[in-house]
N, C-alpha and C positions, 0 to 999 in steps of 0.2 A: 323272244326277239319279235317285235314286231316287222309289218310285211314293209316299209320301207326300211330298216335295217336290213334287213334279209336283201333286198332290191342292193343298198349300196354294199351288204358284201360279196355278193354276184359277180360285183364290176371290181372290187377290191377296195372300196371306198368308205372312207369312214365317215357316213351321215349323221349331222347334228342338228337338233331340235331348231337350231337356225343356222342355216347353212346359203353360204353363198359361191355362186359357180361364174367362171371367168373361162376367157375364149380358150384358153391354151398352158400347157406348162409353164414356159416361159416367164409369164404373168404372175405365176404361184412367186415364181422362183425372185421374180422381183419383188415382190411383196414382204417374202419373206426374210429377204435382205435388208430390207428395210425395217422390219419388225425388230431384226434380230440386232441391227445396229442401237436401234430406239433402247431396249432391253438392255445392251451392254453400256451405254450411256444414263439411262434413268433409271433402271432396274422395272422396266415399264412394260408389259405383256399384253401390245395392241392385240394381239389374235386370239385371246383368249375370251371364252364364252359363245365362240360361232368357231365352225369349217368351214376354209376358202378351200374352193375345191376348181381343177380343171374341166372342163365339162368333155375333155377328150384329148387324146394325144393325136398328133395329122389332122387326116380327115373324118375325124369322127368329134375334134373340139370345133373352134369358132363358133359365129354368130348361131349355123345350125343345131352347134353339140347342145349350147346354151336352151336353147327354145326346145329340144327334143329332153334333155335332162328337167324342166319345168313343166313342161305338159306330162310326163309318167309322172313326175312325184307329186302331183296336183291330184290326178287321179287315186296313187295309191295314199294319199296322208289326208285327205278329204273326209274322210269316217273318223277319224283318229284325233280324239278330245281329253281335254282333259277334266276333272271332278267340277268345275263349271262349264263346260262345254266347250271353251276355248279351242283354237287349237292347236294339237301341240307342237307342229311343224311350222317353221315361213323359212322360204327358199324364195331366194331372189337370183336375178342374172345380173352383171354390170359388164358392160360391152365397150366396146373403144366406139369414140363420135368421128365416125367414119362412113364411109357409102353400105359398108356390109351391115355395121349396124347400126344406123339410119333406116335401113329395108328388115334389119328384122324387128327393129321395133312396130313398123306398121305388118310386119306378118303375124307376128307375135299376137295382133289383133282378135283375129279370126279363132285362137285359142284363149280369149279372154284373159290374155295376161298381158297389163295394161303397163305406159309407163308410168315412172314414178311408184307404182304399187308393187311390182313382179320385177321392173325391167329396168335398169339406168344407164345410161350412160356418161361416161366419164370427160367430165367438163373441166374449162380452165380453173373452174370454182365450184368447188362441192360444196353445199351449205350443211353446217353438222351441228346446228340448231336449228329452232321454232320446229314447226306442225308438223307430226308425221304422215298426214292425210296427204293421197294424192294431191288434190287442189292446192294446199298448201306449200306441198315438197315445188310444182310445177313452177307456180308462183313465184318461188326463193330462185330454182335453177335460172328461170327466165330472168328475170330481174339483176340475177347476180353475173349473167353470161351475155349482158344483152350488145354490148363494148365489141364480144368476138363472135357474131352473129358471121355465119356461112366459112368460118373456119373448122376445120375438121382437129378432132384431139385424142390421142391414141397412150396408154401407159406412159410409151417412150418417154413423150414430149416433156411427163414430168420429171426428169432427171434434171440436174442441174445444169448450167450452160458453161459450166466453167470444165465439168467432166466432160459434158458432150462435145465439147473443142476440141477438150485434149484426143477424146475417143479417133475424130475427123482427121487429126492431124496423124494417126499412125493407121486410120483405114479408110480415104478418103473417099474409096468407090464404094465404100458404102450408103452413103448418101445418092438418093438419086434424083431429090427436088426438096425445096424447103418453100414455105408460108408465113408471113408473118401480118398480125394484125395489132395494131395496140399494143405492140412491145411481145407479143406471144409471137412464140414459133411452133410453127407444125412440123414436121420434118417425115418425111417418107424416106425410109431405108429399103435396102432391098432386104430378103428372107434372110439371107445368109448376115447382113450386114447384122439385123435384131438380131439375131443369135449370138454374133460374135459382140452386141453394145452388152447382152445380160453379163457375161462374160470376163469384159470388162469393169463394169461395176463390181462383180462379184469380190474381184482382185483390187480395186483403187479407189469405188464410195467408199465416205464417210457418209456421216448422220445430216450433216449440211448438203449433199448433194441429191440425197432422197428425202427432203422435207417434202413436197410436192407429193412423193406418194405415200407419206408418213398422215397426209391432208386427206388424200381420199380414205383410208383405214379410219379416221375417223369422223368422216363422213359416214362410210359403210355402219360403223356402229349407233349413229344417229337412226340410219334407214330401218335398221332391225331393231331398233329400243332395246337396244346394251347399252348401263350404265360407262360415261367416258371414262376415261383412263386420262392423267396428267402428265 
């Protein structure tokens, strides 16, 4: 076993040769509903050939857990090549486009993990073609997001609007402001509200209500150069 295996058995985590970490369980959990619907509609297995992984449960996920789980495995998977030298690790974070990660993209700095290379954020449009070079990933985001400039975009936002109605109309204090630019909506929930939308999804998506995060999964497999899945 080598010493980043060893590292995510530690924590009880299963690390893979490409492995991506997101702010919180929750995020897993939505992800994964979405994979899981895709698969019983297409026979399709978006999550295969990488680990989504939480970067922490509470206070030890979000914007921080992210950046604190990329700076150790930088260090420990850095030596670690393969018969051409390659190497055989890439860990990436993908973050919600909000104020937390907004700031830890530019903290993220100071540790040399850049965006577009190490760090993304999740936009009203993920591009899951052309270049995988920073310059060009930057390029595509900018270009493709330029419409919802100074709107903020969090997992949530991609669920459907026809579930998220329904969700408002049976937990309305859940919501506690919404945004909208260009036909997009941003919507801030309270803590408890996210908890209780995963929830709901869990019980009443379909495959039509999570296209939107079915879109960033394969974005995600563009980022890391995994062949797509149809």
């Amino acid at each position: 076993m080598d010493i980043v295996k060893q590292y995510g058995a530690s924590l009880g985590i299963d690390l893979q040769p490409k492995t991506v970490f997101v702010e919180g369980t929750s995020d897993v959990l939505l992800f994964q509903l979405a994979a899981r619907k895709l698969k019983e509609s297409r026979s399709v297995d978006i999550l295969s050939g990488f680990a989504l992984l939480a970067a922490g449960e509470g206070d030890r996920g979000g914007t921080q857990g992210v950046l604190n789980q990329l700076i150790v495995l930088r260090g420990l998977s850095e030596q670690l090549v393969d018969a051409n030298g390659n190497p055989i690790y890439k860990m990436i974070g993908l973050l919600d486009n909000d104020k937390a990660g907004q700031s830890a993209i530019k903290a993220g700095r100071a540790f040399s993990l850049l965006e577009y290379r190490d760090l993304f954020r999740i936009r009203q449009i993920m591009p899951s073609t052309g270049g995988r070079d920073p310059k060009s990933l930057e390029r595509s985001f900018e270009a493709k997001n330029l419409k919802f400039k100074g709107l903020n975009w969090e997992l949530e936002d991609l669920v459907g609007a026809s579930l998220i109605n329904m969700f408002l109309e049976e937990y309305p204090t859940s919501l506690i402001k919404e945004y909208s630019t260009e036909g997009a909506i941003h919507r801030e929930f309270t803590r408890d509200g996210k908890s209780k939308l995963i929830r709901f999804c869990k019980e009443y998506a379909d495959l039509d209500n999570l296209q939107g995060v079915i879109h960033v999964l394969h974005a995600i497999r563009h980022f890391i150069n995994i062949p797509k899945v149809q």
